[in-house]
N, C-alpha and C positions, 0 to 999 in steps of 0.2 A: 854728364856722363857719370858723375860719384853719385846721383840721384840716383838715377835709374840702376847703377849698381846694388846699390844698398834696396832699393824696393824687391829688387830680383831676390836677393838673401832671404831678406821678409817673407817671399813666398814662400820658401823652405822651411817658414818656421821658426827658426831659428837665426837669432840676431847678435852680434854684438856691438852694442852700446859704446858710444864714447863716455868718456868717465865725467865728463859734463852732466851728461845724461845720466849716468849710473847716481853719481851725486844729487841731482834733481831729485832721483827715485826717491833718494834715502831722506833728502830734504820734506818730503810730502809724507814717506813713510812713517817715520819716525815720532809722529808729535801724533799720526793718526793712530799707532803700535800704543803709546802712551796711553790717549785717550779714551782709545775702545779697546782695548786689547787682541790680545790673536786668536783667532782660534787653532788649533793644531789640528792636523784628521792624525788620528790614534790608526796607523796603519800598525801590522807586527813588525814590520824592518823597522819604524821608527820607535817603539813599544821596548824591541831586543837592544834597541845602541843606545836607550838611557841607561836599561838594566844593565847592559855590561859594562858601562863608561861609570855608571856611577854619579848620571846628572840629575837634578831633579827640576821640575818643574819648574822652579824659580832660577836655576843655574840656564835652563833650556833658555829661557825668556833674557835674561841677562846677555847671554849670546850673540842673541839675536839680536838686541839691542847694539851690541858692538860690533856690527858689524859692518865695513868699511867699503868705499868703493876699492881697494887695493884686495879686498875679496872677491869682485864680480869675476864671475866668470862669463854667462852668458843670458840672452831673457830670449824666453820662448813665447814666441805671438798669438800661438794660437790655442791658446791650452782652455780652451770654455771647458768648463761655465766659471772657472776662475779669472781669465780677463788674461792679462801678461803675465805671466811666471820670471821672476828673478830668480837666477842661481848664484849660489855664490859657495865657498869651500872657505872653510875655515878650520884656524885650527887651533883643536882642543886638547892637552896635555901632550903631544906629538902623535896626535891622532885627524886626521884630516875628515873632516865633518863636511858631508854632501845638504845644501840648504835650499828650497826652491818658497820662498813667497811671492804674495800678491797683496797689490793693497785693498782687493776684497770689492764689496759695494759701498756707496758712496755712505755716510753718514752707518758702519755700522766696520764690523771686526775687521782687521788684516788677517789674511788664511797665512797658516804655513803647510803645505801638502806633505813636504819629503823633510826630515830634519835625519839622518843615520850618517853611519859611517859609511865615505866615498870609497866606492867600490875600485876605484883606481883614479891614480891622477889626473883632474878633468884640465887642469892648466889655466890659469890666472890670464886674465885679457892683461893687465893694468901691471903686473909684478915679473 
């Protein structure tokens, strides 16, 4: 029965992860973010919330680096041509920062799609 619940969710899109799972992500993530680095898509919402925050580049990436399963919020399954989409909120100077990666194609960058400020509180799975 929690099988085919959880597949039902899946269809929708939209999933959330046990922190097993969330931690998995970041275990695989993390050494691939290292390796090949990320790339960002330069959207204006994401372009306007470095400018205003005052992150740079290197502050962006550090970030993302620290960021924990006690940030996930949820992973989107169907996001092609990025593959799963992580979300996660973190937060930056008391400013809650909306995060959505991927770990990309095999042997090559992690995407990050969305990095700006969260439009409203999306609410933590894990916290």
């Amino acid at each position: 029965m929690i099988i085919f619940a959880r597949k039902l969710r899946e269809m929708g899109g939209r999933v959330i992860k046990t922190e097993e799972e969330v931690e998995s992500f970041l275990r695989q993530f993390k050494p691939k973010f290292k390796l090949w680095g990320i790339i960002f898509l330069n959207r204006d919402k994401n372009l306007e919330a470095l400018k205003a925050l005052g992150i740079t580049p290197k502050a962006r990436e550090e970030i993302i680096a620290d960021i924990g399963a006690d940030d996930y919020v949820e992973t989107i399954m169907d996001a092609i041509p990025f593959g799963k989409m992580w979300v996660f909120e973190k937060d930056y100077d008391n400013t809650e920062l909306y995060i959505k990666i991927s770990m990309g194609k095999p042997d090559s960058n992690t995407i990050c799609i969305l990095f700006h400020v969260a439009g409203h509180r999306l609410g933590y799975a894990f916290k």
